[in-house]
C-alpha positions as CSV (number, residue, x, y, z in Angstrom):
1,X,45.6,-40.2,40.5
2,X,45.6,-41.3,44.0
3,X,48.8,-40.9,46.6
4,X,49.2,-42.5,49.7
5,X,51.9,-42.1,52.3
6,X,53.4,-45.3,53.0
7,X,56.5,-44.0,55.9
8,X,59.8,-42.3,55.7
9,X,60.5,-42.2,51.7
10,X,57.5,-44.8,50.6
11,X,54.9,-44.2,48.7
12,X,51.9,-46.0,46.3
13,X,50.3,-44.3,43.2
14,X,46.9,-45.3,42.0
15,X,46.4,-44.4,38.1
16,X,43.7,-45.0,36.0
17,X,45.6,-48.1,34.6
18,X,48.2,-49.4,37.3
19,X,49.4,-49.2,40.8
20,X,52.9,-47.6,41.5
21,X,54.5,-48.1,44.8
22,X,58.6,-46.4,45.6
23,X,60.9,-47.5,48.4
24,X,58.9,-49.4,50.6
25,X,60.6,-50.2,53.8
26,X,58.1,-50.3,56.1
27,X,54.0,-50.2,56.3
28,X,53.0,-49.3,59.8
29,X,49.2,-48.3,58.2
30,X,49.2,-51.3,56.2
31,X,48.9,-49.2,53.1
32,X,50.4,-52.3,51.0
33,X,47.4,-54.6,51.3
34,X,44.7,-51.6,50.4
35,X,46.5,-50.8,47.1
36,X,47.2,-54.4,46.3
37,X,43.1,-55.0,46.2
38,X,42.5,-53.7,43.2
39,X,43.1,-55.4,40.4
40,X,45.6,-53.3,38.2
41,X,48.6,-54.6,37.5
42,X,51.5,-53.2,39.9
43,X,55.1,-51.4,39.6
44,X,57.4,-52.0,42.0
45,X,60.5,-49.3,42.4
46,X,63.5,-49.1,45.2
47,X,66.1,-46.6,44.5
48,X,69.6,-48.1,46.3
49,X,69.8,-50.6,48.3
50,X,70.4,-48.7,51.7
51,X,67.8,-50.4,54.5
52,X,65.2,-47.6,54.9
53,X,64.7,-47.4,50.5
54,X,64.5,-51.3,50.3
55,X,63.4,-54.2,52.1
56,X,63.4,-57.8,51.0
57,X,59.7,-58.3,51.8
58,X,58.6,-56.3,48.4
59,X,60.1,-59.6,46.8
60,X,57.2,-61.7,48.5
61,X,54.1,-60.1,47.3
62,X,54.1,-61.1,44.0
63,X,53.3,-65.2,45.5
64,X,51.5,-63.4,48.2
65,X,48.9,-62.0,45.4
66,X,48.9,-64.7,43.0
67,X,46.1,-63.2,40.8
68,X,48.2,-59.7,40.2
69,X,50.1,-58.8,37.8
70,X,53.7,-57.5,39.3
71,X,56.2,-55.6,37.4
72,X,59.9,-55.3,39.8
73,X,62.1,-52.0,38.8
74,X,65.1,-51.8,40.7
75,X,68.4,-49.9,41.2
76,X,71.2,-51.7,39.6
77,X,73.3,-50.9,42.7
78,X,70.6,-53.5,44.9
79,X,72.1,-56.0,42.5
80,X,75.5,-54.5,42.9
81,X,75.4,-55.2,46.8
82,X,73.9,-58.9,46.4
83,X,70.6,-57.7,48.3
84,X,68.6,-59.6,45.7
85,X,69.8,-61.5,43.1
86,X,69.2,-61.0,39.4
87,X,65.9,-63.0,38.9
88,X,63.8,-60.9,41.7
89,X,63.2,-58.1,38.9
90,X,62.2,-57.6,35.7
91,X,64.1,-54.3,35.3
92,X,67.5,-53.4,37.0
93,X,68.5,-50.0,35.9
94,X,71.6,-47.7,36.4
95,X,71.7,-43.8,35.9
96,X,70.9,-43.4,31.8
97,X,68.8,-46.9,31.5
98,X,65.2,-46.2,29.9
99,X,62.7,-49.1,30.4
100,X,59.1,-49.4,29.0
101,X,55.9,-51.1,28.6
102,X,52.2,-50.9,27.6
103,X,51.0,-48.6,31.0
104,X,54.8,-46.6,32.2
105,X,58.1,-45.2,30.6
106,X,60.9,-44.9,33.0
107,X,63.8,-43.0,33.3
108,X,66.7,-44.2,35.7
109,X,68.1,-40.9,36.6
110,X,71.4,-39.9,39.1
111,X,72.0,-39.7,42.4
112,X,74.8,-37.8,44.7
113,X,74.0,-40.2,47.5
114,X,73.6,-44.3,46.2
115,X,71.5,-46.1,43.5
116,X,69.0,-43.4,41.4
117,X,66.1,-41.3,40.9
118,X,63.4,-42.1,39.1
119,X,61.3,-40.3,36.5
120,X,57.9,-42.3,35.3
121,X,55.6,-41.6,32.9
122,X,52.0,-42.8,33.1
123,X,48.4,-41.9,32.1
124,X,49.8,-38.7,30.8
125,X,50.9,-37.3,33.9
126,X,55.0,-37.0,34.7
127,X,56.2,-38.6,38.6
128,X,59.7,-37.9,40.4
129,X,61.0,-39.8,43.0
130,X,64.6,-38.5,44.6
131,X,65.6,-41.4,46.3
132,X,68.8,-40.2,47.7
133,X,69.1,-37.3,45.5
134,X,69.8,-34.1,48.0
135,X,72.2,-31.3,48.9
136,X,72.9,-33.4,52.0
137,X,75.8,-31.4,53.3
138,X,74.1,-28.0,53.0
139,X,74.5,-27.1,56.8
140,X,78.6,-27.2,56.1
141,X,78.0,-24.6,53.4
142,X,77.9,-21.3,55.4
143,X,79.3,-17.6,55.5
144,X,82.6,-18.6,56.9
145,X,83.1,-21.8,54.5
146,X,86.2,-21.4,52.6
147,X,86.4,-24.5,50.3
148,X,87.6,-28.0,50.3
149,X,87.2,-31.1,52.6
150,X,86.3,-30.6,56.4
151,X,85.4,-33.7,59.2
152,X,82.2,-34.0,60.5
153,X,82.0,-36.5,63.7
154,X,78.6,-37.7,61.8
155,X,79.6,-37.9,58.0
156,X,83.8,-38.5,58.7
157,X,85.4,-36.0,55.6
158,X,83.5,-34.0,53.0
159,X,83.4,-31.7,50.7
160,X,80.1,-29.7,50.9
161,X,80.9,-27.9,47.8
162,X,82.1,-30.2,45.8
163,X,79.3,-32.8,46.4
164,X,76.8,-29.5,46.5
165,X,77.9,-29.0,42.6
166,X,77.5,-33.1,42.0
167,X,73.9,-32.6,43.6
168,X,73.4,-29.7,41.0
169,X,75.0,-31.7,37.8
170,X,72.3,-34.3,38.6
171,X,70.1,-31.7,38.4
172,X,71.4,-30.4,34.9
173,X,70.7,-34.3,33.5
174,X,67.4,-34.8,35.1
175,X,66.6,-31.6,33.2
176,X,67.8,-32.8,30.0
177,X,64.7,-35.0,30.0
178,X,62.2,-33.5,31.5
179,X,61.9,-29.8,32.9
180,X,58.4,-30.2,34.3
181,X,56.6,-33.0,37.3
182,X,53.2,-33.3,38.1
183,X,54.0,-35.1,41.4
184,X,57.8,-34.5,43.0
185,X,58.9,-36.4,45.9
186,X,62.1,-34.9,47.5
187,X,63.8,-35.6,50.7
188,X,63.3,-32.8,53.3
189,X,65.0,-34.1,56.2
190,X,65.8,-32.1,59.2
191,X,68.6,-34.2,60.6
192,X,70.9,-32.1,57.5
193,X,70.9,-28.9,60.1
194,X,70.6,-26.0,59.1
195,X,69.6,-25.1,55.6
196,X,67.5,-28.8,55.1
197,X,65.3,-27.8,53.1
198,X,68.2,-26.2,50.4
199,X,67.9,-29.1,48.5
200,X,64.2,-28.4,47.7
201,X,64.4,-25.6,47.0
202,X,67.2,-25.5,44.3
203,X,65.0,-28.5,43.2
204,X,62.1,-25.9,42.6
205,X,63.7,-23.4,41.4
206,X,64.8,-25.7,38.1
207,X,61.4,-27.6,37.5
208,X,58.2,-26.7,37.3
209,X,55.9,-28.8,39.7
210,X,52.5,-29.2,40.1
211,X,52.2,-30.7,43.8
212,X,55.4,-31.1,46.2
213,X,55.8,-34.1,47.6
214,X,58.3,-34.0,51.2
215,X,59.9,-37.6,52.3
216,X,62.5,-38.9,54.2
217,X,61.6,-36.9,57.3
218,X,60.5,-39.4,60.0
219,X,63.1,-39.1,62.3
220,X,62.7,-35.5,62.3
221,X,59.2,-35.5,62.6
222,X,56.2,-34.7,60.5
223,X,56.1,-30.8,60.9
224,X,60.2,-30.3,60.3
225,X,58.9,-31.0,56.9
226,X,56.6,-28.6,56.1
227,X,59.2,-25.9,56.0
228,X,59.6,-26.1,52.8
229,X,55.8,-25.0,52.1
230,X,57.3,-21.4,53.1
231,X,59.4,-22.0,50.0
232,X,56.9,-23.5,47.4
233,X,54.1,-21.0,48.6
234,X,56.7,-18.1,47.1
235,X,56.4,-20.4,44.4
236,X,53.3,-20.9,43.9
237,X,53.4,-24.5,44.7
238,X,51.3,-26.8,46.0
239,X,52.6,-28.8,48.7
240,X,51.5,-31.9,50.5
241,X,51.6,-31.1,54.5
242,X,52.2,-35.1,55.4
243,X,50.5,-35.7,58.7
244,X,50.5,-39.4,59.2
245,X,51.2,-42.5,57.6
246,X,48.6,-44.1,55.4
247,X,47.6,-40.5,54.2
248,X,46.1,-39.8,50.9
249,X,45.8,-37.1,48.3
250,X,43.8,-37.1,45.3
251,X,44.9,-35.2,42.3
């Protein structure tokens, strides 16, 4: 299995059968055209329909490589918003939808933030992708925190608490299928403040991973990101230290 870093939350995964690419926004490497010359047929995923998990252009490479086969597996919620319309994928899946073929089984988990997460299943091995999933508000949830909604001049009203237990329920049903990933990609994104990486690490200490995967990072920077290899090292946790995009890592 092959991973390459496409930017921000975007990624492609080479199997031994198929080519899986998640959220592609943008391609500044030009990632897309070096997994899309092989010949395997290809998985498309976007998690919501926010601008930086999908772009319209994913639509166009299935007439841009005529002589591939291209499978589309899409949030229900990109529907929702009329950013495609129903004929651009094969799949549209809410939270609870299970879709399947000859080469991946996917589950169309929650999300506390828009759209889903993804679990697939391919070539034996078991892949997460967050999307949106994350304890955004974590920086609100310190010492002097007593409860209930407060304004933030960035996010208007919330309630850290309440949407840190919505974050954990998701948790609780992603659990109910599986309990263990070989590859995890989870948002570790410094803009949250304080306590970023709290997310991550009340993701690992519920699953069992076998390499951690950071995303949704860029406009904190590469290195705000590996943080959280403090946190999976206790774990004994393999994590991928992202340096730049088009990077790769063989497992």
């Amino acid at each position: 299995m092959k991973l390459t870093y496409i930017f921000h939350s975007g990624f492609a995964i080479e199997t031994e059968t198929c080519v899986l690419i998640f959220d592609c926004w943008r391609d500044p490497a030009g990632v897309v055209s070096k997994v899309l010359s092989a010949t395997k047929p290809v998985y498309v995923f976007a998690s919501h329909f926010h601008e930086d998990h999908f772009s319209k252009e994913i639509l166009k490479w299935r007439n841009a490589y005529p002589s591939l086969s291209f499978t589309y597996i899409l949030s229900k919620d990109i529907l929702k918003h009329r950013r495609a319309v129903k004929e651009d994928a094969d799949a549209w899946l809410a939270k609870g939808a299970e879709w399947e073929d000859g080469h991946v089984k996917v589950y169309a988990m929650g999300s506390n933030d828009s759209g889903v997460s993804w679990i697939v299943e391919v070539d034996g091995r078991r892949i997460f992708h967050a999307g949106d999933l994350n304890n955004w508000y974590a920086r609100f949830l310190t010492d002097d925190y007593k409860g209930g909604t407060i304004f933030s001049e960035e996010f208007g009203k919330v309630n850290p608490m309440q949407d840190e237990k919505r974050f954990l329920g998701e948790l609780k049903d992603i659990k109910k299928i599986a309990d263990s990933f070989d590859v995890a990609m989870f948002p570790i994104d410094g803009r949250i403040g304080n306590g970023y990486t709290r997310g991550g690490r009340q993701f690992i200490e519920r699953f069992k991973v076998g390499l951690f995967v950071p995303m949704h990072f860029v406009a904190s920077g590469f290195e705000s990101a590996w943080r959280m290899k403090e946190f999976t090292d206790e774990c004994n946790i393999p994590f991928w230290s992202i340096a730049y995009e088009g990077e790769t890592m063989e497992l």
